[in-house]
C-alpha positions as CSV (number, residue, x, y, z in Angstrom):
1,X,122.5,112.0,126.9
2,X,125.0,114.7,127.7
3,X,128.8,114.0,128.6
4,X,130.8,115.4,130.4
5,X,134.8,115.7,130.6
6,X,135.7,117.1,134.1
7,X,139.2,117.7,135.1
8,X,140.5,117.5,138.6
9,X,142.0,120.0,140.4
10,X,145.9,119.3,141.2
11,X,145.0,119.2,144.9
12,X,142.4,116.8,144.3
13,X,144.7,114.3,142.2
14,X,147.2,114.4,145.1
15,X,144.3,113.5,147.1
16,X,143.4,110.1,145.3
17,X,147.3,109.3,144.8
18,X,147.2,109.5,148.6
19,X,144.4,107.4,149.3
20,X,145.0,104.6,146.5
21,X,148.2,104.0,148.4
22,X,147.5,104.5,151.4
23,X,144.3,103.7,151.9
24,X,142.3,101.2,148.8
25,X,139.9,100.2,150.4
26,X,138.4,104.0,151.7
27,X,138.5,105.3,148.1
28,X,139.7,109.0,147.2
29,X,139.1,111.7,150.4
30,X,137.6,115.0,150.5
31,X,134.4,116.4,149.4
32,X,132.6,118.1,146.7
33,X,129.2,119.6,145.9
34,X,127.8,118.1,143.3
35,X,124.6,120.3,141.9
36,X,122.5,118.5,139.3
37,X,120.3,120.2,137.1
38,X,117.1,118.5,135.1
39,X,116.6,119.3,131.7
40,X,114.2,119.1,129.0
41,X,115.7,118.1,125.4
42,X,112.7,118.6,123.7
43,X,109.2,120.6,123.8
44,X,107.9,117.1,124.7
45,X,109.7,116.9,127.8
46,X,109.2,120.2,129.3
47,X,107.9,120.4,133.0
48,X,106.5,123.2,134.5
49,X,106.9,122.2,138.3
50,X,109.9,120.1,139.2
51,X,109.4,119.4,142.8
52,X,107.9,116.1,143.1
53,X,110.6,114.5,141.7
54,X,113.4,112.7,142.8
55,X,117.3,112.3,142.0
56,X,119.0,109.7,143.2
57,X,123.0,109.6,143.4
58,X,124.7,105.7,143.1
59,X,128.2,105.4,144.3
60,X,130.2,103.5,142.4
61,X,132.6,102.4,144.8
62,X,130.7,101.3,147.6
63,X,126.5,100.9,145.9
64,X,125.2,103.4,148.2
65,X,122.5,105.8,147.2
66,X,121.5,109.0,148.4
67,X,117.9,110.7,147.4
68,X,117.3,114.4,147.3
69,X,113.7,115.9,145.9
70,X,114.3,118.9,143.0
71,X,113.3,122.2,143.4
72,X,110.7,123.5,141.1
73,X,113.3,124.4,138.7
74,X,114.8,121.2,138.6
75,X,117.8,121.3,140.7
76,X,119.0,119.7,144.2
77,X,122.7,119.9,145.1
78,X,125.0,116.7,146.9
79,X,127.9,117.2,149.4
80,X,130.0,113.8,148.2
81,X,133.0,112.2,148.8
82,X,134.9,112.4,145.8
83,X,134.3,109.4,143.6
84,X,132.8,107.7,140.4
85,X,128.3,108.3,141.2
86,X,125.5,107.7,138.6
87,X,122.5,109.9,138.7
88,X,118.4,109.2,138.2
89,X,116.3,111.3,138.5
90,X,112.2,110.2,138.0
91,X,109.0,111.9,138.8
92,X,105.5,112.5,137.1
93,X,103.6,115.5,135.9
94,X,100.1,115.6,134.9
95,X,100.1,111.8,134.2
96,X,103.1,111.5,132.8
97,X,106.3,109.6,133.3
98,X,109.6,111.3,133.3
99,X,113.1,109.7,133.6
100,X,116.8,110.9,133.0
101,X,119.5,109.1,134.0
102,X,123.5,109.5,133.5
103,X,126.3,106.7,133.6
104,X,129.0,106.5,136.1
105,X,131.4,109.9,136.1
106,X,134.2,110.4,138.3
107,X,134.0,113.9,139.9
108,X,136.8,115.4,141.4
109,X,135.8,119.3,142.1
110,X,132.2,120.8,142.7
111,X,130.2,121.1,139.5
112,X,126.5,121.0,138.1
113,X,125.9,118.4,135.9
114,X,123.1,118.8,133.4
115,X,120.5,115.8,133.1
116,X,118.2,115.1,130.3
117,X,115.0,113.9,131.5
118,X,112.2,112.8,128.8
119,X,108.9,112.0,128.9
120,X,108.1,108.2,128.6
121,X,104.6,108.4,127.4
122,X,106.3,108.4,123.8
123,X,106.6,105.2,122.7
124,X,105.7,102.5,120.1
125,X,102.2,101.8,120.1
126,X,102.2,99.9,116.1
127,X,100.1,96.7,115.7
128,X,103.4,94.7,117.5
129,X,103.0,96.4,120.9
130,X,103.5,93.6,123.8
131,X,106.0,91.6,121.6
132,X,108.4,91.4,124.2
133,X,112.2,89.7,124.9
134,X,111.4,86.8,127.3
135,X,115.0,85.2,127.2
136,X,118.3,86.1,126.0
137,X,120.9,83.6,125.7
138,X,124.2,85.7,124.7
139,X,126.5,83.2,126.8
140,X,127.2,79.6,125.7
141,X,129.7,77.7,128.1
142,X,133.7,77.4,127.1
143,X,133.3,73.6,126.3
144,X,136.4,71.3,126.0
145,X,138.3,75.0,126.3
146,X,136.9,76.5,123.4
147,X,134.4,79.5,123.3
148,X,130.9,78.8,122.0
149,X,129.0,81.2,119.8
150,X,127.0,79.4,117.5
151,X,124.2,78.3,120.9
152,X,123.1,81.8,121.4
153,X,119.4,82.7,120.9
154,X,116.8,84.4,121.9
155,X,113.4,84.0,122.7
156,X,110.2,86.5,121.9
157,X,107.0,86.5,123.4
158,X,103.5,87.4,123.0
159,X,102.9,89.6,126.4
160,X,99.1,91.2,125.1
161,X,95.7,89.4,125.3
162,X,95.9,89.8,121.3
163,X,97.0,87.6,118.8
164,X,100.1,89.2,116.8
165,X,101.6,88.5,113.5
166,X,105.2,88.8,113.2
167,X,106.1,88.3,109.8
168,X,108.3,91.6,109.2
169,X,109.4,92.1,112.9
170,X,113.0,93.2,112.7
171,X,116.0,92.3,115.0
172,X,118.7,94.5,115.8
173,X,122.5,95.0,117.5
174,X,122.9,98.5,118.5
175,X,126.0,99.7,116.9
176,X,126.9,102.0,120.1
177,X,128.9,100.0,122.9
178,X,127.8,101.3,126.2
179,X,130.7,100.4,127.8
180,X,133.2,102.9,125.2
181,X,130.3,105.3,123.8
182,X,130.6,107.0,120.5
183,X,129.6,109.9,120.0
184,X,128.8,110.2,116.7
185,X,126.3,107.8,117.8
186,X,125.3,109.1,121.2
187,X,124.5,112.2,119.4
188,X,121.4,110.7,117.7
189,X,119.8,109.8,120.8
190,X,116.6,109.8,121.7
191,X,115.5,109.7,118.4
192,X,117.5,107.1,116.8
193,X,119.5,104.1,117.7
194,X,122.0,103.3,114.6
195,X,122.5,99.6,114.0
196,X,124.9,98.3,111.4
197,X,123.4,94.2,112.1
198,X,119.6,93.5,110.8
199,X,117.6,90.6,110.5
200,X,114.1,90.0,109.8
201,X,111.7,87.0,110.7
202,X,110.1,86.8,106.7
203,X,108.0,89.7,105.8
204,X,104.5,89.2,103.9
205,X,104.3,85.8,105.8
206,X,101.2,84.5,108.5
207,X,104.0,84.1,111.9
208,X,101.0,84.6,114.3
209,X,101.6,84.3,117.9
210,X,98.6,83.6,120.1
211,X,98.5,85.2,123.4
212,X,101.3,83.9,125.6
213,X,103.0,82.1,122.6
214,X,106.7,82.2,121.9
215,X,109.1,81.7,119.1
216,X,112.8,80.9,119.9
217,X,115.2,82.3,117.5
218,X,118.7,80.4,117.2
219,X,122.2,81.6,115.9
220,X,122.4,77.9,114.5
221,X,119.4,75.4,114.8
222,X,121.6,72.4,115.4
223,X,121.6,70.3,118.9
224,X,125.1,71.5,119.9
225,X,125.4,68.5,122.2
226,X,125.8,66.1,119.7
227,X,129.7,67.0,119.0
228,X,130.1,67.7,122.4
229,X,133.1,65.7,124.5
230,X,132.5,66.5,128.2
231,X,135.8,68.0,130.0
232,X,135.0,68.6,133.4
233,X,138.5,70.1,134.3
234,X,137.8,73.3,131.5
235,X,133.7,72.8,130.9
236,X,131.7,76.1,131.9
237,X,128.6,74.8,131.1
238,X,127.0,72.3,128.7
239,X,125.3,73.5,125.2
240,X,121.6,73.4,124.3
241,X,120.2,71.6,122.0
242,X,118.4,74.3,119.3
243,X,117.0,71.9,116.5
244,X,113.6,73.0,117.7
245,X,114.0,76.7,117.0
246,X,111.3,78.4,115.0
247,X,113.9,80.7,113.3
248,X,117.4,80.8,112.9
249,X,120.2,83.1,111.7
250,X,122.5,80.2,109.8
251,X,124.5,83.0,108.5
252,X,128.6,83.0,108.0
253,X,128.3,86.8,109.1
254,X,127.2,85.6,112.9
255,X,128.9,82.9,112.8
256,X,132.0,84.0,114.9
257,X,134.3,81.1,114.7
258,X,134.2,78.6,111.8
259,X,131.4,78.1,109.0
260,X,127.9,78.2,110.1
261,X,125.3,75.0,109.5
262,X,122.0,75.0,108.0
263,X,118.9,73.7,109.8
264,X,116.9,73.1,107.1
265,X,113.6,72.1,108.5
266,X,114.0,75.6,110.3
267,X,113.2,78.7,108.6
268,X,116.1,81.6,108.3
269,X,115.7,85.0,109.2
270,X,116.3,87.6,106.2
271,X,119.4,89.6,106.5
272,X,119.1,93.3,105.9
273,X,122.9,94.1,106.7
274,X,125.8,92.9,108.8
275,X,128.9,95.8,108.4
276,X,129.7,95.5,112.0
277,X,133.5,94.9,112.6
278,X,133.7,91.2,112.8
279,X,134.5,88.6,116.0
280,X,132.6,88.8,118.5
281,X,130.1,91.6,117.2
282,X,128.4,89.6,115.0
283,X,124.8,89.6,116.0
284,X,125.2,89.0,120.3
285,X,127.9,90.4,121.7
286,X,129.0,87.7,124.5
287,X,129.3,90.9,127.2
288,X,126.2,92.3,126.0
289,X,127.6,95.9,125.5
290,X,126.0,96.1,122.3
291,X,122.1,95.6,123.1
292,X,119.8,93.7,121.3
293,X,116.4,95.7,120.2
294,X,113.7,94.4,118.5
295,X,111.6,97.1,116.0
296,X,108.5,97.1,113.6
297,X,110.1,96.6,109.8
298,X,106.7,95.0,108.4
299,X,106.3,98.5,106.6
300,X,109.7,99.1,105.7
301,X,111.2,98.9,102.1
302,X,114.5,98.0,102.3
303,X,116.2,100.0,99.8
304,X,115.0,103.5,100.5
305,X,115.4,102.5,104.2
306,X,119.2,102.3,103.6
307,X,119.5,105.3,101.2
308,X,117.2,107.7,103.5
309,X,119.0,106.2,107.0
310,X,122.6,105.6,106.2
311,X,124.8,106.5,108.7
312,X,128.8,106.5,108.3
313,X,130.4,106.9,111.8
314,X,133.5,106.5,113.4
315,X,134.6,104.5,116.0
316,X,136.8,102.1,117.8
317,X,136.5,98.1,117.6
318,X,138.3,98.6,121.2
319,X,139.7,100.4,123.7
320,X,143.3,100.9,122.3
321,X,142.2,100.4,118.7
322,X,142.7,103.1,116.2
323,X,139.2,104.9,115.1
324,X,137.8,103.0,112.0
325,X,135.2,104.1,109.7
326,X,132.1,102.2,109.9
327,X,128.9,102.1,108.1
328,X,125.4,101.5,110.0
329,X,121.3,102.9,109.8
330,X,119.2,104.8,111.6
331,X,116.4,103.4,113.5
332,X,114.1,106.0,114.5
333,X,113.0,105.0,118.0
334,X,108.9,105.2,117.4
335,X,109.5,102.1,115.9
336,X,111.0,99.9,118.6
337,X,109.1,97.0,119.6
338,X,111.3,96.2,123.0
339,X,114.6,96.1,124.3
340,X,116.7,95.1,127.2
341,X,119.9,97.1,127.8
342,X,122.1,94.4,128.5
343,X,126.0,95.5,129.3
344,X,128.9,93.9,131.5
345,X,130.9,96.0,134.9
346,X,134.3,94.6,133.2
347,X,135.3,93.8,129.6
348,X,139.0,92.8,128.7
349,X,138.9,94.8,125.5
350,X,135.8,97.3,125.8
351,X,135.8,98.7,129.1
352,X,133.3,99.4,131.9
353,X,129.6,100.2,131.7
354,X,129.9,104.2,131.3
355,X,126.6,105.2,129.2
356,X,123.0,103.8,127.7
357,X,123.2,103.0,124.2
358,X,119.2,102.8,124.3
359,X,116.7,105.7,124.7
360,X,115.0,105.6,128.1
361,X,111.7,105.4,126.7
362,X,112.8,102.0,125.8
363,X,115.0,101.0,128.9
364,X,115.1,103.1,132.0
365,X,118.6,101.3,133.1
366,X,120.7,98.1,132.3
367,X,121.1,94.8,133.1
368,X,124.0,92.8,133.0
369,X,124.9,90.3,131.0
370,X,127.7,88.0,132.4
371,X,128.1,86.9,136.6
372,X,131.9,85.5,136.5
373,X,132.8,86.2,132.7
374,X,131.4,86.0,129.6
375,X,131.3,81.9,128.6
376,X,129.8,80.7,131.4
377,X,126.3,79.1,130.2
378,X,124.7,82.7,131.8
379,X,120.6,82.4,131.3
380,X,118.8,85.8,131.4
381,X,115.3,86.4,131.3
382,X,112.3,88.5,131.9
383,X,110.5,87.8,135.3
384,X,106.6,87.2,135.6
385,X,104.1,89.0,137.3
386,X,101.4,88.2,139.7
387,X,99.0,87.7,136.4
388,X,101.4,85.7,134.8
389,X,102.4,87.9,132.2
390,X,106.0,89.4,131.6
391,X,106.9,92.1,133.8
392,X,107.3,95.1,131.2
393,X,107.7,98.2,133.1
394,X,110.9,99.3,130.7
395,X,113.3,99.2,133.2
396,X,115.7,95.7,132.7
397,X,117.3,96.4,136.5
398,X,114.0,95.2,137.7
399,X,112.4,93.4,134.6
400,X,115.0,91.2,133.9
401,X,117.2,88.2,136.1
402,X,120.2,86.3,135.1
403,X,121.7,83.2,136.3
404,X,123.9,80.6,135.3
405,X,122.4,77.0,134.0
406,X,124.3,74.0,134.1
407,X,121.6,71.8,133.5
408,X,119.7,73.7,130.5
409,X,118.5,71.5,127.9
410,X,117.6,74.1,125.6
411,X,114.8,73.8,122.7
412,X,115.3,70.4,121.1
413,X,113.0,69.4,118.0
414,X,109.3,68.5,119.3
415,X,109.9,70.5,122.8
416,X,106.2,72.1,123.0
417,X,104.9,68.4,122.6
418,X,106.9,67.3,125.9
C-alpha cells in the first residue's frame, strides 16, 4: 500500500491551532478536495472499466462515511472538512472481486491520493483451504495486579465439508506493526508478509480434523486458576483453564514474564524462529498490532526456507525507540491459510491503527483487539452463518466479534467429553 507524507499549508495549521482551542469538539475548519485515484499494482489487477465501483471516505473524527461511484478511469473527487479519513474503494469486473483500501491520513490541503486496488480472486487454494481462526484469545485479565501472558491461545477450525490434516500447518506473528508501519516491510506487500516468530503443529504427523472439528492451541497448557488468589479490588478478569489444549507453545521465547511450564501430556508446537524484540512481542501481541496468520509449511524445508527468504529490516521496538536492526522471513502470501487483522485505536507505546500489515486478499480491514485496554479478559471470535459454518468472507470488520468474558472457563482437560 502506498504512503503518503502530506504537509499542511501555513494557513491551514493556523486553522487547526484555532479550532483545537477554541473549538475541540468541531475538529479543524475549512475544506479541501480530496481526489482519489484507483490503481492497479499489478497486471493482475488491471480493470478496464472503473465505474461500478465505489469509494467510500471514513472520518476519523466523527465515523461518518461518505460514498462516491468512480469514473471509468478510476477516479471520484471529495469536498471535506479537513481531518484524519480512511478510504475503500470495492467493486467487481467480469467476476471478480476488487478491494483497495488506505489507513487513516490527515489531509490538510487538496490532493489526489493514489489507491492500490487488487484483485481478490488470488488466493490460497492448497489442500488446507477452510482451516480457519475461530477464536483468538490475545488478552488474559490483570489478576491480583499483575499482567497475564502465559493464558493466551487460539483456536483453529475446520470450516470445509472435508476432512483436513494439519500436521505441517505453520503459525505466524507478522513482524510489521500496523499501528507504526515499516516500510522496509510495507514495501513487500502484497506478495509477502515478513514474520520473524514461527511455529509449527508437527510436520509428517496424522493431526486430522474432521469437518467442524477444532484444535485449541495454548501459550502454556496449564489450568491458570489453580495459582490464582481472587482480588476483586484489581481483578480484570479470571484465567482459563488450558490443560485440555491439543497443542501448546511451552516455550521461554513466548513466555513474556517468568519461565514457561511444560504440559507434558500436551504436544508442543515446533519452533522455526523467534528473533522478534522481546516483551510483549513474543508470539501474541496483547494489542494485537502484530497479526496473527496462519500458512501452509507442510511442504517447506526449513533450512533453504531461511536462506532463500531471509529478510534483515529495520525498525523501531516503539514509538520513541531508536531504529534497531532486526532479522525476520518472507512469507510469500499464496501460501496463507487465514488471518484476522487484529490492531488496537490506542497503544501507550506503539501508536494508533495507521496501516494493514496483511494483504487484502487475506483481510479486507481490521478488527480490534482490546474494548477498555489490553488485560481485560477480551474474547474474540469468528461469527457463524445461517448454515452454521464460520463466516469467512475475508473481511475481520464483519467476520469477527469481540467481547469481554468474565465468566470463561476456558479448555480444561476432558472438555469435549462435557
Amino acid at each position: 500500500m502506498k504512503h503518503f507524507t502530506i504537509k499542511l499549508m501555513t494557513v491551514a495549521a493556523t486553522l487547526l491551532a484555532f479550532a483545537s482551542c477554541s473549538k475541540d469538539d468541531d475538529g479543524p475548519s475549512g475544506k479541501i478536495d480530496l481526489k482519489v485515484q484507483a490503481v492497479a499494482p499489478t497486471t493482475e489487477d488491471k480493470v478496464s472499466d472503473y465505474s461500478q465501483f465505489t469509494v467510500t471516505v471514513s472520518s476519523e473524527r466523527d465515523g461518518k462515511t461518505m460514498t462516491e461511484s468512480l469514473d471509468a478511469s478510476g477516479s471520484a473527487t471529495f469536498n471535506l472538512d479537513i481531518g484524519s479519513y480512511g478510504i475503500e474503494i470495492r467493486g467487481k469486473e467480469n467476476g471478480k472481486e476488487y478491494f483497495g483500501t488506505t489507513g487513516m491520513a490527515q489531509y490538510g490541503q487538496s490532493t489526489t491520493v493514489s489507491v492500490d486496488v487488487e484483485n481478490l480472486s488470488v488466493h490460497y487454494t492448497g489442500n488446507m483451504d477452510g482451516i480457519v481462526l475461530s477464536e483468538l484469545f490475545y488478552n488474559g485479565g490483570t489478576y491480583g495486579g499483575t499482567m497475564m501472558h502465559p493464558d493466551q491461545y487460539i483456536v483453529i477450525a475446520n470450516n470445509s465439508d472435508r476432512e483436513i490434516n494439519v500436521s505441517g500447518l505453520a503459525l505466524a506473528q507478522a513482524s510489521n506493526m500496523n499501528t507504526l508501519p515499516c516500510s522496509d516491510l510495507t514495501s513487500l506487500l502484497p506478495d509477502y508478509v515478513v514474520a520473524a516468530n514461527i511455529y509449527q503443529i508437527p510436520a509428517g504427523q496424522n493431526y486430522t480434523l474432521a469437518p467442524g472439528e477444532v484444535y485449541v492451541i495454548a501459550s502454556q497448557a496449564q489450568n491458570h486458576t489453580e495459582s490464582y488468589t481472587p482480588n476483586p479490588e484489581k481483578d480484570t478478569g479470571i484465567p482459563v483453564d488450558l490443560s485440555g489444549a491439543d497443542f501448546e507453545l511451552a516455550d521461554n521465547d513466548a513466555a513474556m514474564s517468568g519461565s514457561a511450564v511444560d504440559n507434558p501430556k500436551v504436544p508442543n508446537l515446533t519452533k522455526v524462529a523467534n528473533s522478534m524484540p522481546g516483551g510483549v512481542t513474543a508470539w501474541m501481541h496483547p494489542y494485537g498490532i502484530r497479526p496473527l496468520f496462519l500458512f501452509d509449511a507442510s511442504g517447506i524445508e526449513w533450512s533453504s526456507f531461511k536462506s532463500q527468504n531471509g529478510f534483515t529490516y529495520n525498525d523501531r521496538p516503539k514509538k520513541d525507540a531508536a531504529i534497531q536492526e532486526y532479522q525476520g522471513y518472507k512469507v510469500p502470501t499464496n501460501l496463507i491459510v487465514d488471518a484476522i487483522e487484529t490492531t488496537s485505536a490506542t497503544t501507550p507505546y506503539w501508536g494508533n491503527y495507521t496501516s494493514k500489515s496483511l494483504p487484502v486478499t487475506v483481510d479486507k480491514s481490521y478488527v480490534q483487539a482490546t474494548i477498555e485496554g489490553c488485560h481485560h479478559n477480551t474474547f474474540m471470535y469468528r461469527v457463524k452463518g445461517t448454515d452454521g459454518k464460520f463466516q469467512d468472507t475475508n473481511d475481520s470488520s464483519v467476520d469477527v466479534k469481540i467481547e469481554h468474558r468474565s465468566d470463561f472457563k476456558g479448555y480444561p482437560e476432558g472438555w469435549r467429553n462435557e
